[in-house]
N, C-alpha and C positions, 0 to 999 in steps of 0.2 A: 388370083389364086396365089396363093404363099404355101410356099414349102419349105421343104428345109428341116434339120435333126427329125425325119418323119412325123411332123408339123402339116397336114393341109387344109386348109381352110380358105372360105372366101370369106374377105371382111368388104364390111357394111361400109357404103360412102364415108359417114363422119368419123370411122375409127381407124386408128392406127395398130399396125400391128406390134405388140411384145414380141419378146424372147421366148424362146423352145425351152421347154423342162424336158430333158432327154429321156427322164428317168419314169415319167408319167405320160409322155409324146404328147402334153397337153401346151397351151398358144392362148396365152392371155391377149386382151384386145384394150386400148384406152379407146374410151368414146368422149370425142371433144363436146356431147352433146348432153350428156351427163356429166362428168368431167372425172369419172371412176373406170378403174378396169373393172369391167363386168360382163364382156363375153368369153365364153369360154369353149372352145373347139380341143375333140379326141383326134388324134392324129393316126396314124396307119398300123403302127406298130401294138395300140391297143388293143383291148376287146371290150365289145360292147359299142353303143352309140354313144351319144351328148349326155357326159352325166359329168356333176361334180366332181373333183379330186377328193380323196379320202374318205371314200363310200364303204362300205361293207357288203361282201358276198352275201347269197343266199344261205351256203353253208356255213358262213360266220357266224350269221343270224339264227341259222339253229343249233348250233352248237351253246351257242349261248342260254339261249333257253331252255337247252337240256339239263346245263350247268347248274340255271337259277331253277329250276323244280327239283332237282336233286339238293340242292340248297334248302329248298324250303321246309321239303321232305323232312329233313334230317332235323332243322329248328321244332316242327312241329313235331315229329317222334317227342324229343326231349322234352319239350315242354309240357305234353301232356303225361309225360313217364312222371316228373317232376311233379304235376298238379295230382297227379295219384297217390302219390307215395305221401304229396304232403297233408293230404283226406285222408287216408290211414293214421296217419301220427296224431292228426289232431283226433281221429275219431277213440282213437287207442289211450290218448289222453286223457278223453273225459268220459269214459270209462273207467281208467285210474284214480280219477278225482271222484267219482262216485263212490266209488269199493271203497275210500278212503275216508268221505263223509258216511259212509254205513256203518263204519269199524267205531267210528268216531261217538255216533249219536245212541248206539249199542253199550261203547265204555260210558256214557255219559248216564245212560239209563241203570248199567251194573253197580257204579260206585255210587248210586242211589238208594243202593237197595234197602230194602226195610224186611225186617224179620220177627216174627212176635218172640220174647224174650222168654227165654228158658224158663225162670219163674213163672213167666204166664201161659206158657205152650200147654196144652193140654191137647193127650192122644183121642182125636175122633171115636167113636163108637161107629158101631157098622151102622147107625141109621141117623149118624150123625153129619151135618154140614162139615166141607172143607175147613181147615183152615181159612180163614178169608186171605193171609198173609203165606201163604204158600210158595214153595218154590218146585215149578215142575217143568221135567224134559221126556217129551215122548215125540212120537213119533206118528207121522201122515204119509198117506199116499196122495198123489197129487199127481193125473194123468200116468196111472202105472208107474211112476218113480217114487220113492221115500223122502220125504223130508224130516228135517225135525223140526220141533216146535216147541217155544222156549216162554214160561208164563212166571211172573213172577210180582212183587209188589215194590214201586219204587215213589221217590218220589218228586223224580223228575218229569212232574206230568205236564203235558202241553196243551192248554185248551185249545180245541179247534173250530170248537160250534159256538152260538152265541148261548148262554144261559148255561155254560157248565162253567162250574167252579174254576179257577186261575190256578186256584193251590189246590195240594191235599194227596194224598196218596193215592197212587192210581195202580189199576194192575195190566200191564204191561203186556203184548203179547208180541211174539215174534213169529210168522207164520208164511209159507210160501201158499201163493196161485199161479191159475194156468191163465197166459197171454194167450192173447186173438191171435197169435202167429207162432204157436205152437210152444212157445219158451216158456221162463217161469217167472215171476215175480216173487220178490221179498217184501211184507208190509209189517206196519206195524201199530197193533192196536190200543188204545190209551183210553180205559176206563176208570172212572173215580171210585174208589171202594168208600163205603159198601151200595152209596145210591147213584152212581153214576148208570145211564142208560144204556144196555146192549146195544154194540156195535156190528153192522154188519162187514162179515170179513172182505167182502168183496171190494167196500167201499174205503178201507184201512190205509190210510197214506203209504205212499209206493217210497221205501228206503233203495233197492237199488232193482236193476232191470236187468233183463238178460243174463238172468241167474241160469249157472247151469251144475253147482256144487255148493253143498250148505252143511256144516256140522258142527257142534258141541259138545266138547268133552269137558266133563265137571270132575273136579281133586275134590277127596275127602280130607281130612287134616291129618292123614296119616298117605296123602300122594296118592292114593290111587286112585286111576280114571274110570270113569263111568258115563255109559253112551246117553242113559234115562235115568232121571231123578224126580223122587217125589216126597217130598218133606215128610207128607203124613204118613208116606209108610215104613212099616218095619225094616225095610231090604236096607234101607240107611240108615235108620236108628233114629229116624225124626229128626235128622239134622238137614242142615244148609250147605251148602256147599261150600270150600274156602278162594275158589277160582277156577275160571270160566274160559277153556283156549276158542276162538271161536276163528272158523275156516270159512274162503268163501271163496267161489271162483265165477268168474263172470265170462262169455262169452264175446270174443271181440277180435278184432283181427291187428293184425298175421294171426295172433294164436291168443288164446286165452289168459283172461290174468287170474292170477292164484295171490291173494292177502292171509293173513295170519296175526292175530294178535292174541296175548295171554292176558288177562285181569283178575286183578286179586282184588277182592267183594271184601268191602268193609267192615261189614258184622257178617257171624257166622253162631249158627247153635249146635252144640255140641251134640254129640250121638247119649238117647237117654236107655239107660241099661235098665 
């Protein structure tokens, strides 16, 4: 039995006894048989039995792991506040880039425009065809809401089926529908005047999505706006319009985007007295 700095232990025939750690009442042992200290004896003044030095309590042990889930907690909050926020930006982005190729492919169709020329304009009779080169703004209902609706002849036309013409003057249409999810769609229809084939509006290439605001104010050459316009009639004097502000606001989160642009239309015909 070895005692000493509250040190007791019995040691094993082949070992000799170490020195006392006051501080841990623990008693290393050399074993001439091994040729390492590797017994290790708790002495009186401890608590607990035969354990290691530099062990960790039970309450160590959860505190800790209180510590690391509070940790993790907290990385994960942030990370996913962060993966949110950054799925809003992007989704808000291309949303932005849409309303901006709509604005775009609209000015590109305007500064197209075609108008039959003053000399050749002749006023319809009432049982007479349209102009076939007309320009007109009226107005649809679409699921209880108003749009407007914008037709006019340009000649920026874009084939899209096989067997229609590449070129030629097309008459243009600008027109909203109702989505399967209750919103609205903007399309836009592209017929070759005067034999190009009726298109169905439902099936009119989709210019932008999640419309939830759409309008056009047309200047006469004397500035003033006007909601509707119709070349062949009286109320404008069988003119064209000199430019076209066109509004448009899309649905998107945090909050909606609202676009704006003004065009000034290339050719125009005057009001005939």
């Amino acid at each position: 039995m070895l005692t000493g700095n509250h040190c007791v232990c019995r040691c094993k025939a082949d070992t000799t006894a170490g020195p006392c750690n006051p501080l841990s009442g623990m008693r290393s042992f050399f074993s001439r048989s091994t040729g390492r200290y590797d017994v290790w004896c708790r002495g009186r003044g401890s608590s607990g039995g035969n354990a290691p030095p530099g062990g960790f309590t039970l309450l160590e042990v959860l505190v800790s792991i209180v510590i690391f889930a509070i940790v993790l907690t907290a990385i994960y909050t942030t990370f996913n506040t962060t993966t949110s926020h950054s799925a809003a930006i992007d989704g808000s982005l291309g949303d932005h880039a849409m309303g901006l190729s709509c604005l775009n492919r609209m000015s590109i169709d305007l500064q197209s425009l075609y108008v039959t020329a003053e000399e050749l304009y002749r006023k319809p009779g009432f049982t007479d065809p349209p102009d076939p080169f007309r320009f007109l703004a009226a107005a649809d209902t679409i699921g209880g809401t108003s749009f407007p609706r914008l037709e006019f002849a340009s000649q920026a036309h874009l084939a899209s089926t096989a067997g229609v013409p590449r070129r030629g003057i097309a008459l243009i249409t600008y027109h909203v529908t109702a989505a399967a999810d209750g919103g609205f769609i903007l399309r836009r229809g592209d017929r070759i005047i005067p034999e190009g084939p009726e298109t169905d509006p439902l099936r009119n290439p989709i210019l932008c999505e999640g419309l939830r605001g759409l309008s056009f104010v047309l200047y006469d050459d004397e500035n003033d706006a006007y909601d509707v316009w119709d070349s062949d009639s009286d109320d404008v004097g069988h003119a064209t319009p000199t430019a076209v502000r066109i509004r448009i606001e899309i649905d998107a989160s945090p909050k909606p985007i609202q676009l704006e642009t003004l065009i000034r239309l290339p050719v125009q015909r005057s009001k005939k007295t």
